[in-house]
C-alpha positions in Angstrom: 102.7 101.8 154.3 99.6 103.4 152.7 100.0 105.2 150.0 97.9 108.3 148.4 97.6 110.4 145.5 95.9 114.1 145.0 95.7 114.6 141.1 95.4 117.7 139.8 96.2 119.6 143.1 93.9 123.3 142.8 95.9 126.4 141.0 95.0 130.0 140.5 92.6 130.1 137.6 93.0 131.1 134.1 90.2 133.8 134.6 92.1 135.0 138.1 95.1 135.7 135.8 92.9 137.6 132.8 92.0 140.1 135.8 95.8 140.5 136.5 96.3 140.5 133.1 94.1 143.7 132.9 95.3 145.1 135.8 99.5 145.1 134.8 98.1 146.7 130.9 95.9 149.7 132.8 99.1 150.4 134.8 101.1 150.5 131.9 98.4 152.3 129.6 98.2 155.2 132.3 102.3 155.6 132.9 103.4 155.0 129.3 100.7 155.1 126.4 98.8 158.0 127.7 101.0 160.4 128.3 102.7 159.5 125.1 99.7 159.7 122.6 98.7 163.6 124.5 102.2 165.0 123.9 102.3 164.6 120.1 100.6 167.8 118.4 97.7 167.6 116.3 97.6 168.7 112.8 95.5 171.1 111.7 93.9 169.1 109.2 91.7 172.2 107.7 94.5 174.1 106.6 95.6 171.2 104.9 92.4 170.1 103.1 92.7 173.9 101.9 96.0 173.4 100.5 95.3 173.0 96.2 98.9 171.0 96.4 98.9 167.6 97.2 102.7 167.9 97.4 102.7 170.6 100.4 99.6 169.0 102.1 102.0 165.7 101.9 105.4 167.9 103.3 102.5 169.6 106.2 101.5 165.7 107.3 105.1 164.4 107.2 104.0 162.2 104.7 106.8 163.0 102.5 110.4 164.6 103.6 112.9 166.4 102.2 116.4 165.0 102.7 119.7 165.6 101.2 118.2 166.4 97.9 115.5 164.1 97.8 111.9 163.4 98.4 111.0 160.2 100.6 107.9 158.6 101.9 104.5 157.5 100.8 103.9 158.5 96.9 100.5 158.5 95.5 99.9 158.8 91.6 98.8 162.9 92.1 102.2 163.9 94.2 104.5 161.8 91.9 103.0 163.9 89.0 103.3 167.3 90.8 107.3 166.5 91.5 107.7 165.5 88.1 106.6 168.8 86.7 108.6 170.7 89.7 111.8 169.2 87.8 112.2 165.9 90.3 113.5 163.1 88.8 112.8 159.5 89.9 115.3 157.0 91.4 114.4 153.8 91.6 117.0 152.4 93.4 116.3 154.6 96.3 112.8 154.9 95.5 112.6 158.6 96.3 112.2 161.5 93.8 115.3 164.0 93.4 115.4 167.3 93.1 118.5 169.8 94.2 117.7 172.3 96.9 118.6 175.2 94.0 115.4 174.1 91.9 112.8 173.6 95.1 109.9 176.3 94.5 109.7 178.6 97.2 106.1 176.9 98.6 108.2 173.5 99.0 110.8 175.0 100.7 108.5 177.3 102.9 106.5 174.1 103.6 109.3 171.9 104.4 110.8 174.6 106.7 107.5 174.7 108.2 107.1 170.4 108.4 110.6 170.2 109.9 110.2 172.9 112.7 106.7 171.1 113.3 108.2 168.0 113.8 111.3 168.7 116.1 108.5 170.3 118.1 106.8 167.3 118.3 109.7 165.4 118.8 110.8 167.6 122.0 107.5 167.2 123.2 107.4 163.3 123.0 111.4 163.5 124.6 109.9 165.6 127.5 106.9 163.3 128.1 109.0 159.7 128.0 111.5 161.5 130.5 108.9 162.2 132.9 107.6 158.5 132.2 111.0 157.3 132.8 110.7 159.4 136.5 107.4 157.7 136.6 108.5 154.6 136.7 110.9 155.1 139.6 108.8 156.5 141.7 105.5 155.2 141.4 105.1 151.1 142.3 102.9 149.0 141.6 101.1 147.0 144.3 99.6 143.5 143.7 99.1 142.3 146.5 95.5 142.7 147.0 95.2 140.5 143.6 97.2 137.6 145.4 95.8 137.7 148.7 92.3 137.3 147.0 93.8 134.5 144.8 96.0 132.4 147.4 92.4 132.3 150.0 90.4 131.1 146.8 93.1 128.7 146.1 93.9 127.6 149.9 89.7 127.2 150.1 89.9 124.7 146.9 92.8 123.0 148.6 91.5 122.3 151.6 88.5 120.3 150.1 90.7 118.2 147.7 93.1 117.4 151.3 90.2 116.6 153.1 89.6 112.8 151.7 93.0 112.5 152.6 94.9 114.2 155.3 94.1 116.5 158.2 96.0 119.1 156.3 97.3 122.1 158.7 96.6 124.9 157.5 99.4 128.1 156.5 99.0 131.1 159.0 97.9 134.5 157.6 101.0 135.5 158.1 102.7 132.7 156.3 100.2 133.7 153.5 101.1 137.3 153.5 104.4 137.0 153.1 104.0 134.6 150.0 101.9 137.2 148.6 103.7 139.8 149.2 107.1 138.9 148.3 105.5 137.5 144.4 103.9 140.9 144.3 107.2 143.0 144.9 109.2 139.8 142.6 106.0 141.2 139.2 106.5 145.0 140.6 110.2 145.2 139.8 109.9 143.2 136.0 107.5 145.3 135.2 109.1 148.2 136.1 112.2 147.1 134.3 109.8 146.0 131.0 109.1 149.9 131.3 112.2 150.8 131.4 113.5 148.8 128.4 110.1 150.1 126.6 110.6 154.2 127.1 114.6 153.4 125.8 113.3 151.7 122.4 110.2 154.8 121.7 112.8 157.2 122.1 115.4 155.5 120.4 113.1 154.3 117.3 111.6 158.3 117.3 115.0 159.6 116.7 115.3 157.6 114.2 112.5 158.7 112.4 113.5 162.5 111.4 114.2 161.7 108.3 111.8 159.1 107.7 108.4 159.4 105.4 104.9 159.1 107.3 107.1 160.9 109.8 103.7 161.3 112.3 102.4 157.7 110.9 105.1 156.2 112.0 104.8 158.1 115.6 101.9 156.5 116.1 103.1 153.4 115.3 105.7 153.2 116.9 104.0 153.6 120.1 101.2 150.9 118.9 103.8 148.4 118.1 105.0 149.1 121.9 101.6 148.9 123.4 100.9 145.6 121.1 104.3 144.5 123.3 103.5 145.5 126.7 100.1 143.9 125.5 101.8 140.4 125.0 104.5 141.2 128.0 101.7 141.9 130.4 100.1 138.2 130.0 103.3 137.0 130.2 104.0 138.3 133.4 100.8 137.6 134.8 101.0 133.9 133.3 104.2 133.2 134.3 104.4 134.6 137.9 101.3 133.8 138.9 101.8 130.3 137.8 104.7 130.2 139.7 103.2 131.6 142.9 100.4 128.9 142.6 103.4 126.3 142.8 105.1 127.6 145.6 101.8 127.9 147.6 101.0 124.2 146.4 104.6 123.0 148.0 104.1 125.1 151.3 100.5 123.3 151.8 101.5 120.0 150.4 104.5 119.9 152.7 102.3 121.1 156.0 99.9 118.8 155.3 102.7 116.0 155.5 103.9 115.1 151.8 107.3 114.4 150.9 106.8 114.7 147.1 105.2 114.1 143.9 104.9 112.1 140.8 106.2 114.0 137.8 103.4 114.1 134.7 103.7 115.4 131.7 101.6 117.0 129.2 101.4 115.2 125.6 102.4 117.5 123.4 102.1 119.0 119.7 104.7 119.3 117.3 103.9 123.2 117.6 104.3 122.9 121.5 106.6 120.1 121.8 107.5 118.4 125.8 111.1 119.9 126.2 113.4 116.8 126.0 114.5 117.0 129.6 111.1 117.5 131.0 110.0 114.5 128.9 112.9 112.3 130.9 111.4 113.2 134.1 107.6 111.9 133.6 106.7 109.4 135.9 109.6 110.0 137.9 109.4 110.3 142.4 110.7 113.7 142.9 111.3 114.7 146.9 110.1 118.7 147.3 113.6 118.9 149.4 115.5 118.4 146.1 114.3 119.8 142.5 115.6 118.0 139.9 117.6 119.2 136.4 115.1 120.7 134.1 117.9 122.1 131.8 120.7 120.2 131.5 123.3 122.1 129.3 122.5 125.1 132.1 122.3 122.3 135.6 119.2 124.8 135.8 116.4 123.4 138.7 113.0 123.7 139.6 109.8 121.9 140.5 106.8 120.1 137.6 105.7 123.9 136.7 108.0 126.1 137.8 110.2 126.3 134.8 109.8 128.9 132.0 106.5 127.9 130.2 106.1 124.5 132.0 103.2 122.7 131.3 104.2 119.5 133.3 101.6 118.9 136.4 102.3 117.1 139.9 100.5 114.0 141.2 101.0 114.9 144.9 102.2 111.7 147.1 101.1 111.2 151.0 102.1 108.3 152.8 100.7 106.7 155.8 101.8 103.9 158.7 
């Protein structure tokens, strides 16, 4: 019996998944982020930068609020002096200035009247936009496809010249390819839709939250830059982690036409930042048949192919044998 190794068998590439990458974050830029960032009102800033009170330009930006009988938020050296002399005292503990509703001067309380119908305005506005974000999402799906079938013929192409010193390798029918690519497409479409989901429920819960919070329109914003910086890290993940997955699959269905039984288990070496899970490290070396996946978790009896796990880095050293 003759035996023969492919090393390294051919993957999507790294700069294939950047362009997914970019594709899953413009999908979710355009149905979340947009729409989001265009409801808040602007301020008008000129009326503001007319205002001789740093105090009631402060209240105007949301900079400061007024709650419960004290002032909270961002304090500069100019504003603290201006409550001080309004009759506020300073708490510490709190860190917030306090001043009783009965002593406000009528401009503060006209102001803050103003800042707080200002803000539930906004507020509404950003509520309307994430529902009809969250009626976004259901209805309009997102179709990879294209991506994959370009990726799987550039990887089926690479394959066949790497089978070629070794097998006649039959190849998968269109068909056969389609359906991989289309069923990894629909698998991305509905986590991403429910990464949306999870996303819109978070803004709006972190926006009510922040009535009565200083740097009211500050914190707006960044609360819907800390989400984009999410969707930002959530998008490669996806695209990573599905598409490295699809490139296994496709390796097993070729492999396994082309007459394999299995592969050699390899492992990666390792850092102590990115360790080889314990488990995986077992496995190196090891003859594992594609007909039976061994334990790659064994406090869950979870299974999967060299790659196919969550964050695998472990490779395959496909096996063909020969009378």
């Amino acid at each position: 019996m003759k035996t023969k190794l492919l090393r390294n068998p051919a993957q999507i590439t790294n700069k294939e998944i950047e362009v997914l990458e970019r594709e899953i974050m413009k999908y979710l830029t355009d149905l979340i982020y947009k729409p989001l960032v265009k409801s808040i009102p602007s301020v008008d800033l000129k009326k503001i930068q007319n205002s001789k009170s740093d105090v009631l330009k402060a209240i105007k930006t949301g900079r400061i609020i007024y709650s419960h009988g004290r002032f909270k938020g961002n304090f500069t050296a100019s504003i603290s002096k201006e409550l001080s002399r309004a009759g506020a005292k300073w708490d510490a503990k709190t860190q917030s200035w306090k001043l009783s509703q009965s002593l406000l001067p009528q401009d503060f309380k006209k102001e803050i009247s103003l800042a707080e119908d200002l803000y539930s305005s906004a507020q509404a506005s950003v509520f309307t936009a994430l529902d009809q974000v969250m009626h976004d999402i259901e209805a309009k799906s997102v179709d990879f496809t294209r991506f994959y079938d370009g990726a799987l013929l550039s990887m089926d192409l690479k394959l066949d010249k790497q089978l070629e010193a070794i097998t006649v390798a039959p190849q998968l029918t269109v068909d056969e390819m389609e359906k991989i690519s289309r069923e990894y497409s629909n698998n991305l479409n509905l986590y991403i839709q429910k990464f949306s989901k999870e996303q819109v429920l978070s803004i709006r819960k972190k926006v009510q939250g922040n009535f009565y919070s200083g740097n009211r329109y500050e914190n707006l914003y960044e609360t819907i830059k800390r989400s984009y910086s999410v969707s930002d890290s959530k998008a490669k993940f996806l695209a990573r982690q599905e598409t490295k997955l699809l490139s296994m699959k496709y390796q097993e269905a070729r492999m396994t036409s082309a007459g394999s039984q299995g592969y050699i288990w390899r492992c990666v070496k390792g850092s102590p930042k990115h360790p080889v899970r314990a488990d995986h490290k077992k496995l190196d070396g090891k003859a594992i048949t594609w007909s039976s996946p061994p334990v790659v978790d064994t406090r869950k009896g979870r299974k999967a192919h060299a790659g196919e796990d969550f964050g695998c880095r472990c490779t395959r050293e496909i096996v063909f044998k020969f009378n």
